[in-house]
N, C-alpha and C positions, 0 to 999 in steps of 0.2 A: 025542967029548966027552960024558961024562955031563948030562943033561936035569938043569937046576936046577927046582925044586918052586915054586911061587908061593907064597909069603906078602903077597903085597901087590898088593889091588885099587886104582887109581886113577881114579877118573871125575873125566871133565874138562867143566868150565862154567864159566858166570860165578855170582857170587856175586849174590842179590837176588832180590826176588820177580818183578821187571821181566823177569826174563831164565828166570826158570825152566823154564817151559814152551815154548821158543824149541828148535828144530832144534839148535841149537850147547851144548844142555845135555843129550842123551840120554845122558853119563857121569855124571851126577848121580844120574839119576831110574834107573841100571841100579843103581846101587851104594844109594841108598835104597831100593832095591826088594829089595837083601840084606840090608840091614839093617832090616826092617818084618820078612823073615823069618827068619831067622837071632836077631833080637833083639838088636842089635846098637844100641849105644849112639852116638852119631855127637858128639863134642864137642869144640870148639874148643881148639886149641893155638896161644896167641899170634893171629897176623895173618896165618898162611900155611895152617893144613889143619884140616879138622874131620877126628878118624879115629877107630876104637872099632875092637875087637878079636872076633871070633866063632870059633866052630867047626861044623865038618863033620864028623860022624863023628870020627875022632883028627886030624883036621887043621886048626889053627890059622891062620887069616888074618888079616887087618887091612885093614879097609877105610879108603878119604880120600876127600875130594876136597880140590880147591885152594882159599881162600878168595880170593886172587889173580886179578886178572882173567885173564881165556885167554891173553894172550899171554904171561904172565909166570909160567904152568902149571908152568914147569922150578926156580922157588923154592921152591915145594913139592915139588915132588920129589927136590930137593936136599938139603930138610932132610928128609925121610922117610927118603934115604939113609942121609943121617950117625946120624940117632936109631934107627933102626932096624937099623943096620947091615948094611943089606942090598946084595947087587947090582942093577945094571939087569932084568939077565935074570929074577931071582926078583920084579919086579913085572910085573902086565898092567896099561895103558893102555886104558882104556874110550875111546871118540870118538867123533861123529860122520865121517861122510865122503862129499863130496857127489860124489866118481867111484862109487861105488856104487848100484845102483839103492836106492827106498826097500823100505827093512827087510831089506836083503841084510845076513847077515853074514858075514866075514871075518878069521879069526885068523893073524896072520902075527908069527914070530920076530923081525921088525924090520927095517931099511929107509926111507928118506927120509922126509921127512915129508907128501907129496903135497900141499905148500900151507896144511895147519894149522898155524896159527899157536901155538896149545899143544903140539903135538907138535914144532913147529919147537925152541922152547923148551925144552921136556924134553932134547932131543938135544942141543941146544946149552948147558945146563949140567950134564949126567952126561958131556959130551963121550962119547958112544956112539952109533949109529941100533941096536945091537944092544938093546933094550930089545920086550918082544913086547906087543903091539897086539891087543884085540877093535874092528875098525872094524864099525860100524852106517851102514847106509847111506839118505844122507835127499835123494839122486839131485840133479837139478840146475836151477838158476831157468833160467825160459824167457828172462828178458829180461837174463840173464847179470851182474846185479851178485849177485853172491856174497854181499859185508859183509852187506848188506840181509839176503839169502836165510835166512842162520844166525841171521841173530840176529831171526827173524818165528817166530813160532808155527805148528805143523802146521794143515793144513784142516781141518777137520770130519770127513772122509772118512778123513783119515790118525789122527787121535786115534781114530776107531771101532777102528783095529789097532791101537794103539801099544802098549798092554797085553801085547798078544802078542807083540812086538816086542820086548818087555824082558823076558819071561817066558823067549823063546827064550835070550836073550842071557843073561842068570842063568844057565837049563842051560847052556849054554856054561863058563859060570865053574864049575859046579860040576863039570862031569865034568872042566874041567884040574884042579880041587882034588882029583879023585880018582885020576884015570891017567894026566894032564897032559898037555903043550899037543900034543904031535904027534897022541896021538888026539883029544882036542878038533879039531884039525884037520882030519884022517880024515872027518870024519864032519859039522861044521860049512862046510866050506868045499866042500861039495860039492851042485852049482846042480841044482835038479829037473828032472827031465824035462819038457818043455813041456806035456803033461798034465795034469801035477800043479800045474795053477797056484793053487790054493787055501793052497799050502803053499810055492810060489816065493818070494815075497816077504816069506818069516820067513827064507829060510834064504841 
């Protein structure tokens, strides 16, 4: 089956300044971080997406996020479908994901929602899990309440890398915008040598 081309980046959070800098909004702050470079105008449509449109070289995207709070992630994606006319498969899913070690990332074609309640969402109103996914990874609370986990602000420790953390994730998004998602995959999903731990934890 021919690989469909991305047109449509989607970072997922909550909506507010309460929540911005919170573990459970790294789709936000990957997709503002293309649009600060790209130039990329980011404005509200109604009560569901803020999205503005850029370009790569000859290739046009459209960045969103949801204005919806996270569970309810799949109304904006819903209606980015129908307005956009797009398939599932020609959007990527920006996300946090706390089976990930922190700042690992991982590009995959699609598949369950490992417990995210915005990606549960998504899947359950495009009725697909075929929908491809960059997860970031923000690893896991020691004293195992989750809710709490996601939606707390990084440590100190962890904002010193975040930057690079999202710079990685960008390149990610742009090389699928350039020779798409399988080599993005090649090449993103593949964990460093134990060595190389300086550069483990971006990729």
């Amino acid at each position: 089956m021919r690989q469909r081309s991305l047109r449509l980046v989607l970072g997922l959070g909550n909506p507010g300044k309460k929540y911005y800098f919170s573990r459970h909004n790294l789709g936000y702050q990957v997709v503002d971080k293309l649009a600060r470079d790209y130039d990329v105008a980011l404005r509200e449509e109604g009560l569901l997406v803020q999205l503005g449109a850029g370009r790569l070289q000859e290739k046009e995207f459209i960045l969103a996020k949801p204005m919806t709070f996270m569970n309810l992630s799949g109304e904006a994606a819903h209606y980015l479908r129908e307005k956009l006319k797009i398939c599932p498969e020609e959007m990527l899913v920006v996300h946090d994901d706390m089976d990930l070690p922190f700042g690992r990332l991982k590009l995959v074609q699609g598949g369950g929602s490992g417990g995210h309640k915005g990606v549960a969402s998504i899947i359950d109103r495009l009725g697909t899990e075929q929908i491809p996914r960059l997860k970031i990874g923000i690893g896991k609370p020691i004293d195992g309440d989750g809710v709490s986990y996601v939606l707390s602000e990084f440590s100190k420790e962890e904002m010193e890398v975040l930057p690079q953390i999202i710079e990685k994730a960008k390149m990610a998004i742009e090389l699928i915008l350039k020779e798409g998602l399988p080599k993005a995959m090649s090449i993103f999903n593949v964990r460093a040598r134990p060595e190389s731990r300086g550069e483990g934890c971006l990729k």
